[in-house]
N, C-alpha and C positions, 0 to 999 in steps of 0.2 A: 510607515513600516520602519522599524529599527532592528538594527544590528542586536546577536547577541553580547552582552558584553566577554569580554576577551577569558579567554581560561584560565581558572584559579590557579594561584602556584600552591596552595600550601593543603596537603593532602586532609588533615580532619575537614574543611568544607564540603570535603566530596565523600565524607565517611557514610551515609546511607546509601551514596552511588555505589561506592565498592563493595557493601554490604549483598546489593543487589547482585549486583554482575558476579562478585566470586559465586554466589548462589546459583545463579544461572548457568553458569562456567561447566560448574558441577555435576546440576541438574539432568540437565537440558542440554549444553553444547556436548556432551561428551559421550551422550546419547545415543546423537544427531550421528557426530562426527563416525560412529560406529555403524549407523545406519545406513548413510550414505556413502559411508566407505570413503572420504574425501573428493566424492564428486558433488560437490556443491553447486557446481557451475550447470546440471540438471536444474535444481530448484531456482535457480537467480536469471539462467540462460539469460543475461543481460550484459554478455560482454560485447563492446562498441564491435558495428563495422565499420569501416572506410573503404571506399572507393579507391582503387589504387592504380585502375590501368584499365583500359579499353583494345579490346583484341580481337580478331576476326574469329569467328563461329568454327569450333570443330565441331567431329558427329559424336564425341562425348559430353561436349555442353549440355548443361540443364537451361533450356530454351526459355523455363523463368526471367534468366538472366542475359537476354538479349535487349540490346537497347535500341528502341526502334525509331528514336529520333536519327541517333546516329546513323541506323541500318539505311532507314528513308533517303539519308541526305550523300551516303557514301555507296549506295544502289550495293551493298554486299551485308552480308549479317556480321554483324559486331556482338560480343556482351561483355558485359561488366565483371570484372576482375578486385574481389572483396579481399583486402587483408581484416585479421582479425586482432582488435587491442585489448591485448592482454589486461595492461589496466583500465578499470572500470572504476567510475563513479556512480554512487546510488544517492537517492533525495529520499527522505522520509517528510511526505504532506500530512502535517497531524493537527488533523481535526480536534479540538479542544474546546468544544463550544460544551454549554451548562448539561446537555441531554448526553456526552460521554462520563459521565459524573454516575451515571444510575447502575443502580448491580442490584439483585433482588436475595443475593447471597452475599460471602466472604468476599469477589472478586467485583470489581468496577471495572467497568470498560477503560475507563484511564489507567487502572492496572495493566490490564492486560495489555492492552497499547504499547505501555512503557516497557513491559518482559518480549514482547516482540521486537522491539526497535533494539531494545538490548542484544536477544538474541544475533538478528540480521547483523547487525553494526559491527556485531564481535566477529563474526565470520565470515565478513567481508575483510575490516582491516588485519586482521590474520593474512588473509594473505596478499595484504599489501595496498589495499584500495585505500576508496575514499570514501568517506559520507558527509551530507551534509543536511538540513534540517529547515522547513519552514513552519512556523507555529503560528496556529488561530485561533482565535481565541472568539470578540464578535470581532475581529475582521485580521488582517494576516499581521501581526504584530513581533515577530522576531524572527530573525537568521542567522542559523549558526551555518557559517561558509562549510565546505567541503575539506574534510582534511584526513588524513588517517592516524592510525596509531591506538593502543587499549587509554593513554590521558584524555586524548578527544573522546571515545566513545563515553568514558566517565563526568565528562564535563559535559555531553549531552544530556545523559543520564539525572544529571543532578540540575541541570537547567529545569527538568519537567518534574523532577521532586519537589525544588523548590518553589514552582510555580503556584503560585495562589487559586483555587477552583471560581473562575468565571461567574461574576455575579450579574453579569449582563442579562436583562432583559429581552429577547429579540430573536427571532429566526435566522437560523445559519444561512450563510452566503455562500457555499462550498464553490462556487462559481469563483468567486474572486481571488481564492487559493489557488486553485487551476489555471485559472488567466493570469494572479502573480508569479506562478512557476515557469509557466509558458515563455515569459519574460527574463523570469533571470535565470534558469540554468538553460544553455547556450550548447554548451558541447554533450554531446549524445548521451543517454546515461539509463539506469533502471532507476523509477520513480514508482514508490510506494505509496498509497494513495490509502491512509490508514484513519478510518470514518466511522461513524455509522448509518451515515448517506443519511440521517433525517435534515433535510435540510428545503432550501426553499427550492423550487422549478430551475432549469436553464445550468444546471453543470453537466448533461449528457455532452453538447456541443463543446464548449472548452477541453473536454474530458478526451474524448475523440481526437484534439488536432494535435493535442500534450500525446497521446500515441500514435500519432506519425511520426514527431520527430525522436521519442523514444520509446522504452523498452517500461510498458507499466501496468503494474498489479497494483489492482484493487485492495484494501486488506478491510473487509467490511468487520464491526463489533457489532453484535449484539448480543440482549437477555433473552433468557428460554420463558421471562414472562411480556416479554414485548411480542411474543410469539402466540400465546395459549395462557388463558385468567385461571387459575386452581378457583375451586369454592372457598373463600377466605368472607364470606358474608359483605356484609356494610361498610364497606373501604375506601379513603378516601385518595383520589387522583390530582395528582399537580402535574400540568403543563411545565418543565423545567426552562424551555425556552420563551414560554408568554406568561408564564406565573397565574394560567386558569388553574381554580382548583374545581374539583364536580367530586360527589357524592354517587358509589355504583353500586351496584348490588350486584357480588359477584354469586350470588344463590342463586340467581337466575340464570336456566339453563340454555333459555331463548338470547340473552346478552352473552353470555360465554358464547355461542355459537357465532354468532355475529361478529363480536372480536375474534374468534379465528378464522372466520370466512374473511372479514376484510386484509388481517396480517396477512394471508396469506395472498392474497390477490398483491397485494405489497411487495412481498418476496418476490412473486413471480414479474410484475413490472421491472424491479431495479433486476433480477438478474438480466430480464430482456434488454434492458439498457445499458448493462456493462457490456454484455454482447454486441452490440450494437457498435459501440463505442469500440469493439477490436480488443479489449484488454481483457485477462486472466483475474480470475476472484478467488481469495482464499477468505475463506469466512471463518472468524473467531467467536465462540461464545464463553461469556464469563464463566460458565462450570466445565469448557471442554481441558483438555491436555493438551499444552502446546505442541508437545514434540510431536504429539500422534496428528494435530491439526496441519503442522508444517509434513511430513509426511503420506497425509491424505493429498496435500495441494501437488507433493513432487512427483507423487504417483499420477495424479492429472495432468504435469505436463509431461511428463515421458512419454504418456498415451496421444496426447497431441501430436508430438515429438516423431512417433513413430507412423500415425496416420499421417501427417503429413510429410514424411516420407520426408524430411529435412527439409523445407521451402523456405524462402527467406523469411525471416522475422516480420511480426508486423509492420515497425515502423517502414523495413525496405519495401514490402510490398508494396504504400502507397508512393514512394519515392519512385518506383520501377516505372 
């Protein structure tokens, strides 16, 4: 693994990064920022807790937040006393293996990827945060530290512009992204987990212990033809990740049926496994709208938000 190398100083390098992002600016944040009325902190709900003070149980505590080692060993009810930190750091996990390369239209999932991380990135250090970034490609190959400011988000930005499309041979590891994260961000934070989950077995369990110790969404990519074949006849298929090619006949009404009986037994697996794993999913597809994607996800956790009636966040829940 290596560092990314250090921020450009001199702005034409970064001239397609800022091409993007004014665009986006425009687009999309100003949209948002209208939509959400400046409650952002709905959609990210990932600002740090800390443990700040242990205190005997009154009869308005939320009994959540009793601590029963202590209660046990002081024979009286104690709970935990949260302050909340303002600043926040966020990770973007970006999956970059050869299979986010495919779009079946105008849009590639590595597009969209990059108009996402844009987006988030911009309106977090807006208001003061941090991001920072680990890139995979076939295996976790750069990192750009944690930093704020709109220079950093553009030198993100143009790190994944400039980056070459992966000519690697081989099945994603998305495990070893997970387990390198798990390692190096340290201090609590929201972690974007931005994929398309085709990957090989064994990242549910790394996934799962990455949200005990933080605050983390899913951000799955996919094509509406990775989903349902159109009749396009005689077409031929490439494996992006093993470089099989096969010869199908999408005029076959019995083979369309079968590829969407299996996709969808697919879908329904990974969500059961994000689930699993305790973490939030927003799903992107290359012909959806962002704004209205990011909007569908904030409207999902409000709803969470209010069934559970404000309970501690995942990670604290395993921590309690």
């Amino acid at each position: 693994m290596k560092n990314s190398p250090p921020e450009p100083s001199a702005k034409p390098a970064s001239a397609g990064a800022e091409q993007l992002l004014r665009r986006l600016e425009w687009t999309v944040l100003r949209r948002l920022d209208g939509l959400l009325q400046g409650d952002y902190r709905t959609l990210l709900r990932g600002t740090g807790m800390d443990l700040a003070d242990l205190r005997e149980y009154q009869h308005h505590d939320d009994v959540r937040h009793i601590d029963w080692n202590v209660t046990a060993r002081l024979e009286q009810p104690h709970v935990r006393v949260f302050t909340e930190d303002r600043e926040m750091s966020a990770w973007f996990l970006l999956d970059l293996s050869p299979s986010m390369d495919f779009g079946s239209s105008e849009q590639r999932k590595r597009n969209v990827s990059a108009e996402f991380v844009a987006v988030l990135a911009r309106m977090l250090t807006r208001h003061g945060n941090r991001v920072g970034a680990m890139l995979y490609g076939s295996g976790v190959d750069a990192v750009i530290p944690a930093r704020g400011g709109r220079h950093h988000v553009l030198h993100l930005l143009h790190t994944l512009q400039a980056r070459p499309e992966t000519t690697h041979l081989g099945p994603t590891r998305l495990h070893e992204l997970l387990e390198s994260a798990a390692n190096l961000v340290r201090r609590r934070s929201t972690v974007f987990v931005v994929s398309d989950f085709i990957t090989e077995p064994g990242w549910e369990k790394p996934l799962g212990q990455l949200a005990r110790r933080h605050e983390v969404v899913a951000v799955r990519l996919l094509d509406p033809l990775e989903l349902d074949l159109p009749d396009l006849g005689l077409i031929p298929i490439r494996d992006v990740e093993t470089g099989e090619q096969l010869l199908v006949d999408t005029h076959d009404a019995g083979f369309r049926k079968r590829f969407a009986r299996i996709a969808a037994q697919r879908e329904a697996d990974l969500r059961q496994a994000l689930a699993r794993a305790g973490v939030d999913a927003l799903e992107l597809s290359t012909d959806d709208n962002l704004v209205d994607a990011i909007m569908r996800f904030t409207e999902l956790r409000k709803r969470r938000s209010r069934a559970s009636g404000g309970a501690l966040p995942a990670h604290l829940k395993h921590a309690a």
